[in-house]
C-alpha positions, 0 to 999 in steps of 0.5 A, a space after each residue: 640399598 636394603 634388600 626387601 625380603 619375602 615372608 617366610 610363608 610366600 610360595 614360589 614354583 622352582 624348576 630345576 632343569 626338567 623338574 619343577 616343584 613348589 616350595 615356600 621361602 622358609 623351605 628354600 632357606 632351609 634347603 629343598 633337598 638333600 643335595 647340597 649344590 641343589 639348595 644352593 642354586 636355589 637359595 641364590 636365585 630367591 636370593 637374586 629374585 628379592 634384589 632386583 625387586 628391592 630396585 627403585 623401578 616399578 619395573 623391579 617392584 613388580 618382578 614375579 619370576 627369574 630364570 639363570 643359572 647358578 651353581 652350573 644348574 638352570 633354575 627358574 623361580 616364579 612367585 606363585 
């Protein structure tokens, strides 16, 4: 399966325990910040995000937002 991934400039709302912000798929491959457990908890929730909408089901087609936790840290993405 070919991952399908999202344009650079597609925006996305993250909330990192009780913070949230915005930030494009650039800035999250990038990093949002200066720690590094941060970023990487939030690459691999856009990560997991682009998979399951890379599924064969209209379902995963049309996922817009995922929550779990990666790298011990409670992150939520939602395509805004």
């Amino acid at each position: 399966m070919t991952i399908k991934r999202f344009k650079q400039s597609q925006k996305f709302r993250l909330v990192i325990g009780s913070v949230s912000f915005y930030a494009t798929a650039r800035e999250i491959r990038n990093g949002v910040g200066d720690l590094t457990r941060c970023n990487a908890a939030v690459q691999k929730s856009l990560d997991a995000l682009e998979y399951i909408r890379s599924g064969t089901g209209v379902a995963d087609q049309t996922t817009v937002g995922l929550a779990g936790t990666w790298e011990d840290m409670s992150v939520q993405i939602n395509v805004s």
